[in-house]
Every structure is written in structure tokens, then in C-alpha cells.
C-alpha positions in Angstrom: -4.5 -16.1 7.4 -3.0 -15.6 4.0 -0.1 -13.3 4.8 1.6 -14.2 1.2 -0.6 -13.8 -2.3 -1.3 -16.7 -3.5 1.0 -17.8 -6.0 -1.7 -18.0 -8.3 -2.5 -14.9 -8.9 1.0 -14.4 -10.0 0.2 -16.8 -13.3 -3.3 -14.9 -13.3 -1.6 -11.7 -13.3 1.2 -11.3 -15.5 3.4 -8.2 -15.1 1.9 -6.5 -12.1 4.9 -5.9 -8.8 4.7 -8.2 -6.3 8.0 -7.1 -5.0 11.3 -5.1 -6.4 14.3 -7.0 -7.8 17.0 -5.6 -5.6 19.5 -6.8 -3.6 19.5 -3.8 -1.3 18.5 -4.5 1.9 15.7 -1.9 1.3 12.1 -2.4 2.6 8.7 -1.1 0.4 6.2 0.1 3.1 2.7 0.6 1.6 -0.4 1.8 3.4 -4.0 1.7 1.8 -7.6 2.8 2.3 -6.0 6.6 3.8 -5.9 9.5 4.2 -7.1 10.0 7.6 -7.0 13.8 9.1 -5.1 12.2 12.0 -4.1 8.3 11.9 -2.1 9.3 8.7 -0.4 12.2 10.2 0.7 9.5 13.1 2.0 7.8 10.5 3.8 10.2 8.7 5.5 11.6 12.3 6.6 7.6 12.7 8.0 7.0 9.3 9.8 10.5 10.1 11.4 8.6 13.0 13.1 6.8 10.6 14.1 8.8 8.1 11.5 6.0 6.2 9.7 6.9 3.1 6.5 5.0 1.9 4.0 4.6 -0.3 0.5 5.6 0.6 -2.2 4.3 -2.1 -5.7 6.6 -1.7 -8.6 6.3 -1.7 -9.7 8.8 -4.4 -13.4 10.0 -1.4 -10.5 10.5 1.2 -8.5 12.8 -0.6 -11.2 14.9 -1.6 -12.7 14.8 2.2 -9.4 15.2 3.5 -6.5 17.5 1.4 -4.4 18.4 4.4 -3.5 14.8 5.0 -3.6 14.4 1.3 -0.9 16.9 1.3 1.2 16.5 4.1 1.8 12.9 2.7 3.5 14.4 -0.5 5.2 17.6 1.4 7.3 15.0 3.6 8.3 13.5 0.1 6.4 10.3 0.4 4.8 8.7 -2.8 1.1 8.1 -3.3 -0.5 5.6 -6.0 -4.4 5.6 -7.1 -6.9 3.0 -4.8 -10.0 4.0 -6.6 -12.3 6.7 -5.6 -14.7 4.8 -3.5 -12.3 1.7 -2.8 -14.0 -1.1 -5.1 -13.8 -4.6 -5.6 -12.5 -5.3 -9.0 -14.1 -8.9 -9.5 -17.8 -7.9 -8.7 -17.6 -4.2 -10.7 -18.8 -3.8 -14.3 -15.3 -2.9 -16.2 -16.4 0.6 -17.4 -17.9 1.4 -13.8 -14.3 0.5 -12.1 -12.3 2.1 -14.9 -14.4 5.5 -14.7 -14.2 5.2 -10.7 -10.3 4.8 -11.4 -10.4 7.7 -13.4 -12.5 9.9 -11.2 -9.6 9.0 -8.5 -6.9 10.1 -10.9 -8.4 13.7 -11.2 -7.0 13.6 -7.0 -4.3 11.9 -6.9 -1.6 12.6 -9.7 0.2 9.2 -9.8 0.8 5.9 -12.1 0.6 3.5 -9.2 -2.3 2.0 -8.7 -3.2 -0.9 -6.4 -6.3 -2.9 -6.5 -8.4 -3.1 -3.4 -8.6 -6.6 -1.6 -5.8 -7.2 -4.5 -9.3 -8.0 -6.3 -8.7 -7.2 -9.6 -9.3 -9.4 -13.0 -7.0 -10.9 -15.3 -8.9 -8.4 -18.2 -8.8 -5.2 -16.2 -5.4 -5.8 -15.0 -4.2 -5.8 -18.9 -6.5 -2.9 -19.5 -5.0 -1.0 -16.4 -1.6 -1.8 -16.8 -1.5 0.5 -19.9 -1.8 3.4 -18.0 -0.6 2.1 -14.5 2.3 0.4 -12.8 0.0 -2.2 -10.7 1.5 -2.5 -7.4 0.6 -6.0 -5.5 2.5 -6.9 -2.4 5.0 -9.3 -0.9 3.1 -9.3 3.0 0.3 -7.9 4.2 0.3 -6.9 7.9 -3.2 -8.3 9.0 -3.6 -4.7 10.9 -7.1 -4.6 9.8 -8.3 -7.7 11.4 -9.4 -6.9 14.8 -8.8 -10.6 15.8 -4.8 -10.2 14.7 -2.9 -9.3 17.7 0.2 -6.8 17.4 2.0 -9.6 18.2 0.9 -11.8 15.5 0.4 -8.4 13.3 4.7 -7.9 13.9 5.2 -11.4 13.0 3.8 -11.2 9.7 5.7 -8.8 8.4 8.9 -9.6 10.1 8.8 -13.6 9.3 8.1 -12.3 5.3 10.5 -9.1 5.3 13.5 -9.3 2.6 15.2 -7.3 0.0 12.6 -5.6 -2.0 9.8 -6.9 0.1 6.4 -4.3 -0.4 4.4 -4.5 2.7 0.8 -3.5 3.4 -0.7 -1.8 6.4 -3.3 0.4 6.2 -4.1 4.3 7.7 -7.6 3.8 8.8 -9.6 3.4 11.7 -10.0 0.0 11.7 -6.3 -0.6 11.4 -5.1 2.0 13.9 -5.0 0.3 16.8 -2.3 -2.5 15.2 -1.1 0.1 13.2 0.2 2.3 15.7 1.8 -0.3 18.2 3.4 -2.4 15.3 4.6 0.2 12.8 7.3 1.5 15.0 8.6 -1.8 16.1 8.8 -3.0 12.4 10.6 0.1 11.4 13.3 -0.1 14.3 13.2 -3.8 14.3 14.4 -3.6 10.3 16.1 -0.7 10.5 18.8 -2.9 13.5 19.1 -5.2 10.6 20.5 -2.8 8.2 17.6 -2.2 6.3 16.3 1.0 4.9 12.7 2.3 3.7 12.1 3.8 0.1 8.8 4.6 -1.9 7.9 2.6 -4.8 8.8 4.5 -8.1 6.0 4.6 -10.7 8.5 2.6 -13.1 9.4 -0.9 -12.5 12.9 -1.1 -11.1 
């Protein structure tokens, strides 16, 4: 289980934000694949808990299936960046077919933060993209997904790998929820004892 990108892709992918230079204890909490008419609006009613604010990159069909969620994620003054409209792979899409389904995302979601799904993007694109974008990456990804991942192990991801400036991924779908739910609140109050507090990413590098 890869919890940290491979450091790789960092040589691959010049300019693109693995994490924020800051020595803030302050804590980038991401969540992908959403909106969801209810898992997100769990979400949203956590982060409130903690007077947290996040970053919740769409998925361009969900916004359009679901506006309410869309909405509420912006009316409690979180941020949103652009996931593609039907969440593709950006190594196995034809560069005009996964710019145009970028594009057909941005007509929803009125952003410049866009972030690759599966972090699959190619060293071309990227340059293309970051034009227009700031290309958000991450510093830990939760694992919530994985069915296998225990909330245990889930917690301990993001905790062993959480540090000034740190962007961390979970994600506000069904197939997360489950590790979602149970570990989100014990990350946020687990951080929050250490001092740490949770911004959105700003569509400028910091």
C-alpha cells in the first residue's frame, strides 16, 4: 500500500503541489470522486465540527446529477477543484478526449484546481493543464476506498504522514463511506489536540 506518491512522479511532474510550503501547523483535507446527495453532507456536518475547511475535487457527472450537494459544499465556504466530468484516467485517454472532458467539467465547477484521478496524469498533459490549472497532487492518501483497509489502518495512514502543509485524500463516495465516516472524525480531533488546524487549498500556489 503506497500511502506516499512515489517520488518519481515528482521528477515526472514538475510544478504540480504535492504539499504547501508552510510552517503552520495547518492540515490540507481533500476529498475526491463526490458529490454525494448524502455521504458529502455527512461530511460537510463533520468538518463543521471542527470549524475545518476542505477541498472537495468533483467529479464534473456528480455535480450535474447532484447540485444541492454541489452547493452546500460552497455555501459552508469550502473550496472545490475540477476531477473531470466522468473521472478518467489520464495515461489511457487520447489528450483531446481528456482535455475536452476537463473542459466539459469546468462548465460545473467554477475552479482552477484540478486533480487528476488515480494521480494518473502524463508528463504532456500535466504541462498542457498546468496553463490553466493549479494541479493539486497529495502528500497521503487515506486508503478509505479499499474495502480491505481497516479504519484502523485507514487512521494510521494519515496520522503516521500528517505535517505542516500535508494535503490528504479521502474520498465522499460509497465505496469510501464506511472508512470515511469512522476515520474522518478521529483524524480531525486527533490533529486538531495537536494544535493543528484545517484550511482549503487556494487556487494559487502558496
Amino acid at each position: 500500500m503506497q500511502v506516499k506518491p512515489p517520488i518519481v512522479l515528482r521528477f515526472l511532474l514538475p510544478g504540480v503541489t504535492w504539499k504547501v510550503n508552510t510552517s503552520e501547523k495547518v492540515i490540507f483535507v481533500t476529498f475526491d470522486d463526490g458529490p454525494h446527495p448524502e455521504i458529502t453532507l455527512q461530511v460537510l456536518d463533520i468538518l463543521d465540527r471542527f470549524l475545518a475547511k476542505a477541498t472537495f475535487f468533483c467529479v464534473g457527472e456528480n455535480v450535474q446529477k447532484y447540485p444541492s450537494a454541489y452547493a452546500e459544499i460552497l455555501r459552508r465556504g469550502h473550496h472545490t477543484g475540477n476531477h473531470t466530468y466522468n473521472h478518467l484516467k489520464g495515461w489511457k485517454t487520447n489528450n483531446k478526449l481528456y482535455f475536452n472532458n476537463i473542459n466539459k467539467a469546468s462548465q460545473l465547477i467554477e475552479s482552477k484546481l484540478f486533480r487528476p484521478p488515480y494521480g494518473k496524469i502524463t508528463p504532456l498533459q500535466a504541462l498542457h493543464l498546468k496553463q490553466h490549472y493549479r494541479i493539486v497532487m497529495w502528500s497521503v492518501i487515506s486508503y478509505d476506498f479499499n474495502a480491505r483497509v481497516s479504519p484502523e489502518q485507514c487512521l494510521d495512514n494519515v496520522m503516521k504522514h500528517s505535517f505542516p502543509g500535508t494535503i490528504a485524500v479521502f474520498h465522499d463516495s460509497v465505496k469510501s463511506v464506511k472508512n470515511l465516516l469512522t476515520v474522518l472524525p478521529l483524524y480531525l480531533e486527533a490533529m486538531s489536540k495537536k494544535g493543528y488546524t484545517f484550511k482549503a487549498l487556494e487556487e494559487q500556489s502558496s
